[in-house]
Backbone as a printed PyTorch tensor [residue, N CA C, xyz], in Angstrom:
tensor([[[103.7840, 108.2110, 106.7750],
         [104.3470, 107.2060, 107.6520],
         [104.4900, 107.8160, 109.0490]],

        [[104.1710, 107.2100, 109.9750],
         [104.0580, 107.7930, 111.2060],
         [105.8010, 107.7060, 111.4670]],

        [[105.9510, 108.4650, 112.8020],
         [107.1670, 108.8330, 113.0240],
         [108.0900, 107.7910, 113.2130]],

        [[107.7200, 107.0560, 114.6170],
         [108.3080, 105.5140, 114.7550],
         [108.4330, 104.7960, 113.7140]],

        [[107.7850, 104.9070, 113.0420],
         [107.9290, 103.6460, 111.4050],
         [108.7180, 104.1370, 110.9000]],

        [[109.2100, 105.4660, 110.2980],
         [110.3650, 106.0740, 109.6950],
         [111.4560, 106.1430, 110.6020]],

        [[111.5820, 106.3850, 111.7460],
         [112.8830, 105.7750, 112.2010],
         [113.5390, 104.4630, 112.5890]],

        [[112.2580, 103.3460, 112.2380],
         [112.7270, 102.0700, 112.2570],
         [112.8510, 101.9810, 111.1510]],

        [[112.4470, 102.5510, 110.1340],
         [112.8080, 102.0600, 108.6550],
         [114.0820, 102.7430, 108.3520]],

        [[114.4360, 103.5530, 109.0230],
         [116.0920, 104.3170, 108.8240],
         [116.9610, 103.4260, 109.4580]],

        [[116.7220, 103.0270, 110.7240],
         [117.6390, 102.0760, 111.3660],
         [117.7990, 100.9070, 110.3350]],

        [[116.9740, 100.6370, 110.1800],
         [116.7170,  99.1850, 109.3640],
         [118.1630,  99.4480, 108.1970]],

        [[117.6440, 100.5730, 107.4070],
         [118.6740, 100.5450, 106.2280],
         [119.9210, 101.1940, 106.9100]],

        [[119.9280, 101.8900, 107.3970],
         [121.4440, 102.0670, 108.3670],
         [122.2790, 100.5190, 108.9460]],

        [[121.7210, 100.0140, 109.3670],
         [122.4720,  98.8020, 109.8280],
         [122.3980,  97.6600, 108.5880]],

        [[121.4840,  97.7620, 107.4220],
         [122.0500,  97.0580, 106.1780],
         [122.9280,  97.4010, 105.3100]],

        [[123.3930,  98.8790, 105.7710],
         [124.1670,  99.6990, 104.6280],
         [125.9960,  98.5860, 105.1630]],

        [[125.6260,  99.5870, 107.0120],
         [126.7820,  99.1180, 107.4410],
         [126.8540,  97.7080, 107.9400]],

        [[126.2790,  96.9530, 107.6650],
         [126.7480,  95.5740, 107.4140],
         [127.4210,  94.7780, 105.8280]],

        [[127.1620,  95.6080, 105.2260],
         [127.8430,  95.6870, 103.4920],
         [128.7500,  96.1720, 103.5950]],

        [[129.3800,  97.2400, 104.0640],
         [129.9190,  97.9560, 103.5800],
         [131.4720,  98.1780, 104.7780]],

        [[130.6290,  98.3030, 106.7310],
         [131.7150,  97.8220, 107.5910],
         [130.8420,  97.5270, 108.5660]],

        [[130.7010,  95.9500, 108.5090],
         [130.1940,  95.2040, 109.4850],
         [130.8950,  95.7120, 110.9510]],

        [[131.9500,  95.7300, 111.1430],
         [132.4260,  95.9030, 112.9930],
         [131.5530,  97.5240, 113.0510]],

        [[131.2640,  98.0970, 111.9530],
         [130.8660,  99.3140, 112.5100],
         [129.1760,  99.5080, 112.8190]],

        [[129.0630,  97.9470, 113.1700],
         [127.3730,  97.7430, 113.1720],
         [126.6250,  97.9890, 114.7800]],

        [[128.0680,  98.4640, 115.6440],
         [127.7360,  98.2930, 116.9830],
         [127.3930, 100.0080, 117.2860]],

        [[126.9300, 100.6130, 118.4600],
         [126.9490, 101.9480, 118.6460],
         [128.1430, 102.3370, 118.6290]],

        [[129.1520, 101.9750, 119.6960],
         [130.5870, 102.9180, 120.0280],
         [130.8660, 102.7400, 118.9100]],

        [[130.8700, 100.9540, 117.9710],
         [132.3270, 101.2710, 116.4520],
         [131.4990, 102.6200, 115.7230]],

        [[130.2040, 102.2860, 115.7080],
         [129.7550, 102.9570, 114.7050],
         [129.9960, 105.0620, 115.0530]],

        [[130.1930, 105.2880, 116.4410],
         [129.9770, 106.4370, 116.9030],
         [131.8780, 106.9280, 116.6870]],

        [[132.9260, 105.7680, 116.7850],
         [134.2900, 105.7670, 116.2790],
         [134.0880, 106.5330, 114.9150]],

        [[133.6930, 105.3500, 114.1820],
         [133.8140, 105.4890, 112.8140],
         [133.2770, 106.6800, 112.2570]],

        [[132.0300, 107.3030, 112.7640],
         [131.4630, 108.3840, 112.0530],
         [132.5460, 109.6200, 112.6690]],

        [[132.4980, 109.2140, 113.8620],
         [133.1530, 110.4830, 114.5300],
         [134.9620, 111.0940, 113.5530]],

        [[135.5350, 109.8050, 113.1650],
         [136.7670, 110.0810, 112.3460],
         [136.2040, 110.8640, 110.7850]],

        [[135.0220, 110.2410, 110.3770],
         [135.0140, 111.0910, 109.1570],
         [133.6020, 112.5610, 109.0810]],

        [[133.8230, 112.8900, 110.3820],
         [132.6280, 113.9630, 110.5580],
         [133.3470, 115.2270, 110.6120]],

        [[133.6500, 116.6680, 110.6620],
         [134.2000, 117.4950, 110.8500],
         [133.3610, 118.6420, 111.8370]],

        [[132.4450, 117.7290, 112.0850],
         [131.3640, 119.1190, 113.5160],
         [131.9860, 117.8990, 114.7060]],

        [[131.1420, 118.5420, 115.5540],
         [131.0810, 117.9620, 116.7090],
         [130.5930, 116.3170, 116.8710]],

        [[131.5820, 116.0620, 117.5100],
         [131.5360, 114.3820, 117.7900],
         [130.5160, 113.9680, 118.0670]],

        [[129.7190, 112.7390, 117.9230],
         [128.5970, 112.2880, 118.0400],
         [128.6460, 111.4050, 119.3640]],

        [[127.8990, 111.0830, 120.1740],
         [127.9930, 110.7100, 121.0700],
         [127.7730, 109.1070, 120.6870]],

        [[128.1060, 108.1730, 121.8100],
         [127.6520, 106.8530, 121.6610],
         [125.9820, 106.3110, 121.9560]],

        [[125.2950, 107.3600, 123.3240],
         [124.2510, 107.4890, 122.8080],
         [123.4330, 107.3870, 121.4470]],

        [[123.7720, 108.8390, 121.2090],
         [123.3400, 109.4060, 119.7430],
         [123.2400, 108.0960, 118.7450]],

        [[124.2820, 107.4400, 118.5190],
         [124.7540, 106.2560, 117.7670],
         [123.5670, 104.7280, 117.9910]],

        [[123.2490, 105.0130, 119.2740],
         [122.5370, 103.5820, 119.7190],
         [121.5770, 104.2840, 119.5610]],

        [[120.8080, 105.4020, 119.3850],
         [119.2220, 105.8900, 119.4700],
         [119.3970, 105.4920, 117.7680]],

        [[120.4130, 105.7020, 116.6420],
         [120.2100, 105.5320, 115.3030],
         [119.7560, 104.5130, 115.4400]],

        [[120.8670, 103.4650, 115.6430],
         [120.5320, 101.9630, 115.4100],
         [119.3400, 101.2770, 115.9970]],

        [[118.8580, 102.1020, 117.1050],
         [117.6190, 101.5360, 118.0240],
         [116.2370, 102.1500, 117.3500]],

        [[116.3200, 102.9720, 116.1750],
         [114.9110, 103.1810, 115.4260],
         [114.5040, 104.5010, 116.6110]],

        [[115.5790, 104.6140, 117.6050],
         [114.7590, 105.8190, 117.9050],
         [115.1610, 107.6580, 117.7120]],

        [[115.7110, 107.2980, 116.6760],
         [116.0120, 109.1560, 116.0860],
         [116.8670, 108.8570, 114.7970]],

        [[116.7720, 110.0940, 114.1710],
         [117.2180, 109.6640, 112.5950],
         [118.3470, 111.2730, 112.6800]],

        [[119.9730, 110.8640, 112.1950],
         [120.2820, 111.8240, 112.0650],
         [120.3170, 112.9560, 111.2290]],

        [[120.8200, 114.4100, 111.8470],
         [120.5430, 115.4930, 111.1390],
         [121.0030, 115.6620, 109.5570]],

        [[120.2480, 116.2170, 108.8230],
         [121.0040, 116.0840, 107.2810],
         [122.1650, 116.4760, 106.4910]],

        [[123.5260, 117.0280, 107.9120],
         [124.8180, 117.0680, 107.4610],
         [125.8370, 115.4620, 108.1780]],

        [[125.0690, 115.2610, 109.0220],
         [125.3010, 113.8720, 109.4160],
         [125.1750, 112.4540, 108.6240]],

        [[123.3900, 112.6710, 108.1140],
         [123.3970, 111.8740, 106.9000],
         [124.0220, 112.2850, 105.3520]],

        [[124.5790, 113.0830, 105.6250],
         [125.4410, 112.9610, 104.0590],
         [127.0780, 112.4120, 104.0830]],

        [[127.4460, 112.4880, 105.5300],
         [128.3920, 111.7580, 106.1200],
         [128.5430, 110.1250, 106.0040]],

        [[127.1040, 110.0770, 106.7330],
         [126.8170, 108.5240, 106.5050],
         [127.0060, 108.0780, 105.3520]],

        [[125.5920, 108.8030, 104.6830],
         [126.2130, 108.1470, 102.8330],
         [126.9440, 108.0700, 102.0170]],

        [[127.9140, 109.2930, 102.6920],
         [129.4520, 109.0010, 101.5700],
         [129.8580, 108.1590, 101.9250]],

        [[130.3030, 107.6070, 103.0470],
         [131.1800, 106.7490, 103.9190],
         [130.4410, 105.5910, 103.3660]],

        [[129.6040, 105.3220, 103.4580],
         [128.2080, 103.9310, 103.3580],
         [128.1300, 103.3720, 101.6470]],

        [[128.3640, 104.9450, 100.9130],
         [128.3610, 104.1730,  99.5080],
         [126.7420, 104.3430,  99.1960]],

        [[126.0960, 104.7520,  99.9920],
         [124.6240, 104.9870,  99.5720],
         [124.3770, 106.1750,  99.4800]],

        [[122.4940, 106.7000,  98.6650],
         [122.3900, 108.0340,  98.3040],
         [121.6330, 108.4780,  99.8950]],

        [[121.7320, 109.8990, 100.4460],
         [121.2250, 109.8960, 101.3740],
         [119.7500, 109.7280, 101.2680]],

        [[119.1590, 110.3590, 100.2230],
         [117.4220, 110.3520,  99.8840],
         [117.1670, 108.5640, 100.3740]],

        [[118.0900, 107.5580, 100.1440],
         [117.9740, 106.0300, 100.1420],
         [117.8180, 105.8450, 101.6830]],

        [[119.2860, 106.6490, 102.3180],
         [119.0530, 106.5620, 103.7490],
         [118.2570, 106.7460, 104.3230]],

        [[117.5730, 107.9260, 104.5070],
         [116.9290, 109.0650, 105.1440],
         [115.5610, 108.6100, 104.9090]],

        [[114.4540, 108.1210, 103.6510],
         [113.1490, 108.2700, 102.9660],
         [113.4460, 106.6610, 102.9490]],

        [[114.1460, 106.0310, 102.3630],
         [114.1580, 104.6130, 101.5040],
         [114.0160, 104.5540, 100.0060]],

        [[114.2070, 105.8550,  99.4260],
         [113.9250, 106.0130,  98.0250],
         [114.6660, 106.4330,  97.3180]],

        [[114.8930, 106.2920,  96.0110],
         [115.3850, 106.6220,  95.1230],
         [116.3840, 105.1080,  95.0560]],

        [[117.6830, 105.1810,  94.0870],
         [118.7760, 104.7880,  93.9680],
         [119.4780, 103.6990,  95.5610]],

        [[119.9690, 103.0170,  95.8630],
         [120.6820, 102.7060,  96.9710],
         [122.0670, 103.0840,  97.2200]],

        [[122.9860, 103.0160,  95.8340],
         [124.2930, 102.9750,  95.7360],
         [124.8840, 104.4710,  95.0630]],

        [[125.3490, 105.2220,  95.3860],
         [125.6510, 106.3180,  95.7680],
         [126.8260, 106.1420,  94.5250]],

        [[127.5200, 105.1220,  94.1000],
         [129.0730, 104.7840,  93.5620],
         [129.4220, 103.9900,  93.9890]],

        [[130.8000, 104.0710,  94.0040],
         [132.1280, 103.7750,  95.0800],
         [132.7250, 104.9980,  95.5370]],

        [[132.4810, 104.4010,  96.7950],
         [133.7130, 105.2750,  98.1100],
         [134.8010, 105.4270,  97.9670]],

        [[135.4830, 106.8590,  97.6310],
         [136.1960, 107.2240,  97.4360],
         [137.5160, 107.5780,  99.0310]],

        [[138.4330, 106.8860,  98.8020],
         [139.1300, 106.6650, 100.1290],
         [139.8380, 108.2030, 100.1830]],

        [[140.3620, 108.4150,  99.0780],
         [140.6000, 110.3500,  99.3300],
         [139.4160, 110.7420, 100.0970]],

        [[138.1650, 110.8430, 100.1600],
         [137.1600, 111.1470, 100.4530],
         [137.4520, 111.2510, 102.1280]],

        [[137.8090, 109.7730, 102.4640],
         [137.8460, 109.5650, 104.0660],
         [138.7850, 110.4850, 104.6380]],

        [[139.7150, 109.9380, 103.8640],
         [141.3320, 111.3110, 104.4770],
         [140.1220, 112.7110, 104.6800]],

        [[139.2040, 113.4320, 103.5800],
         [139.7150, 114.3130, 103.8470],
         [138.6540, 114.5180, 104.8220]],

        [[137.8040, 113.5340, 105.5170],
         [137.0530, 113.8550, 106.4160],
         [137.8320, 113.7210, 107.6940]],

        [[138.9930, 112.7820, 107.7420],
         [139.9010, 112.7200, 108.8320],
         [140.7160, 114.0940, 109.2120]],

        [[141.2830, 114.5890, 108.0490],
         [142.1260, 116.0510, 107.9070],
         [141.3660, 116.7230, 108.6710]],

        [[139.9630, 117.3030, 107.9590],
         [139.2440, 118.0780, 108.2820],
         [139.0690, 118.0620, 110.3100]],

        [[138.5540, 116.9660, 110.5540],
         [138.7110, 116.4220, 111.7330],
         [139.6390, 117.1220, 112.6110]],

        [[140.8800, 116.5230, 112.4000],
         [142.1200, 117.1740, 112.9000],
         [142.5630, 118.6440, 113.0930]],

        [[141.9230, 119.0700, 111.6440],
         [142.0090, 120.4990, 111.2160],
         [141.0900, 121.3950, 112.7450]],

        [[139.4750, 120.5950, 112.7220],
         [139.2640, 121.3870, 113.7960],
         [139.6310, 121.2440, 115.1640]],

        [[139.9250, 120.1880, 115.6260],
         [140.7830, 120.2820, 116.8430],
         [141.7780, 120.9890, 117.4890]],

        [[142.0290, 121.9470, 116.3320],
         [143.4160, 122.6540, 116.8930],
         [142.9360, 124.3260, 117.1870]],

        [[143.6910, 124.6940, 118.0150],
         [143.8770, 126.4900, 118.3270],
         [143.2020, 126.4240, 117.4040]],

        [[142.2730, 128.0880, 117.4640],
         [141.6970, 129.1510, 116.4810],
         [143.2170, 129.0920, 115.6810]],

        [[144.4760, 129.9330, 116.3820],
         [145.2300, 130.1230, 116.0290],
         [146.1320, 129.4190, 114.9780]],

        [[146.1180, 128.2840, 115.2300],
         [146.5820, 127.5280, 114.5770],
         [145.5050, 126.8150, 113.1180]],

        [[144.4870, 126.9830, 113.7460],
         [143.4140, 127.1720, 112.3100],
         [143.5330, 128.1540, 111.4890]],

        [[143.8400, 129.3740, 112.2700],
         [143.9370, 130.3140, 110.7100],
         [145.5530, 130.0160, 109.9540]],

        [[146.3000, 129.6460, 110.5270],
         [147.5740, 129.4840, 109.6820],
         [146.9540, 128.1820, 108.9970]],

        [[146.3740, 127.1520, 108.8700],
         [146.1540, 126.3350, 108.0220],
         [145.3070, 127.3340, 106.9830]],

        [[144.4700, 127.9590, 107.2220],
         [143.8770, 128.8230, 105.7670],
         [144.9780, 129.8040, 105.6620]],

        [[145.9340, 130.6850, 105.9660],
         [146.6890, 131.2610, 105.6550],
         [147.1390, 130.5420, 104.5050]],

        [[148.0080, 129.2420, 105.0170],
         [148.8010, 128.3290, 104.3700],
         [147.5720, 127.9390, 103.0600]],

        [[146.5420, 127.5180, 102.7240],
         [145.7430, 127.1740, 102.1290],
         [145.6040, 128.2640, 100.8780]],

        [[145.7070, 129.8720, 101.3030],
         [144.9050, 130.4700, 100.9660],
         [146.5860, 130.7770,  99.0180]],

        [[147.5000, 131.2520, 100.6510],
         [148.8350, 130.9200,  99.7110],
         [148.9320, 129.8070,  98.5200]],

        [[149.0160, 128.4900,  98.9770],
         [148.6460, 127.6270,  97.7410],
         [147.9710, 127.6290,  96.7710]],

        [[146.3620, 128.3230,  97.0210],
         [145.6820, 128.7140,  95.6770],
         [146.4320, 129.6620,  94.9800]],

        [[146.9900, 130.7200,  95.7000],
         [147.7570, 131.8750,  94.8760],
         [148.5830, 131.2410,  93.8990]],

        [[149.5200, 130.4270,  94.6570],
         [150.0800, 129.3300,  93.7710],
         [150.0030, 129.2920,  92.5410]],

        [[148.7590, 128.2760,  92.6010],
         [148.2260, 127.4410,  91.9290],
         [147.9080, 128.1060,  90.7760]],

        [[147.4100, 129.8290,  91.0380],
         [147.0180, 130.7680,  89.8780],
         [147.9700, 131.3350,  89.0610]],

        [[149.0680, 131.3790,  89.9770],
         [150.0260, 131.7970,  89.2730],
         [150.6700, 130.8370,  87.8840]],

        [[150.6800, 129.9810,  88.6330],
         [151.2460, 128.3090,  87.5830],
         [150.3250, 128.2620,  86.0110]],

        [[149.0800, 128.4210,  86.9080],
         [148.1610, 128.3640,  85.7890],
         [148.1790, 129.0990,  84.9160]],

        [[148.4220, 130.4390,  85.6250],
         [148.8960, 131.9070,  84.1740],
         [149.5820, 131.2660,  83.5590]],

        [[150.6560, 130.9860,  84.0160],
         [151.9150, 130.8390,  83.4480],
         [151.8990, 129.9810,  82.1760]],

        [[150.8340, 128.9720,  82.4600],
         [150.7100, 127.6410,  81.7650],
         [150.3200, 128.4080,  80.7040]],

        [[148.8770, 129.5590,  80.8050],
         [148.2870, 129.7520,  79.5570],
         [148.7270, 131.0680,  78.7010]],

        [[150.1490, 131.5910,  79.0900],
         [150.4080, 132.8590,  78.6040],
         [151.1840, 132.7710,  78.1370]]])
């Protein structure tokens, strides 16, 4: 498939996913909102967002696995048009923890490592409990 045909055929199922699934997010900015809350790299531009929907660029493959969780579709469906369409159901823990994550990187280095500090403590936790449970 030549190049243009695969990124109109990505747009195509990109804007049928999110018309199922969140129609207001069928525009560039909602859609560049919406990804941007459950992405944990760097924000996507509104550009970026209107070249998807405009058939003219297909995003990178930690982006499309973003999409497809959020979308409820498999990415191979997104990305190719093949395989499976429906991924499940979207798991709304799922969103939190792309929002957390989000948040998580916005802050100080500094204040990032006390969230894995704090993180790292809780597993200790968690191991300890668990001994406990099985001894």
């Amino acid at each position: 498939m030549q190049p243009y045909l695969e990124r109109d055929a990505f747009s195509s199922r990109l804007r049928e996913a999110l018309l199922r699934v969140a129609p207001n997010a069928a525009r560039p900015a909602a859609l560049a909102r919406e990804f941007n809350r459950r992405y944990a790299g760097e924000p996507v531009t509104l550009h970026a967002t209107r070249k998807w929907l405009g058939g003219e660029s297909i995003p990178s493959q930690d982006k499309l696995r973003v999409l497809s969780d959020w979308l409820g579709v498999t990415s191979e469906w997104l990305r190719f048009g093949q395989g499976t369409v429906l991924a499940g159901t979207r798991d709304a823990a799922a969103e939190y923890d792309y929002q957390l994550m989000r948040e998580i990187a916005s802050l100080t280095e500094a204040h990032r490592q006390v969230i894995r500090d704090l993180v790292k403590s809780l597993r200790q936790v968690e191991e300890c409990r668990k001994a406990g449970e099985s001894g």
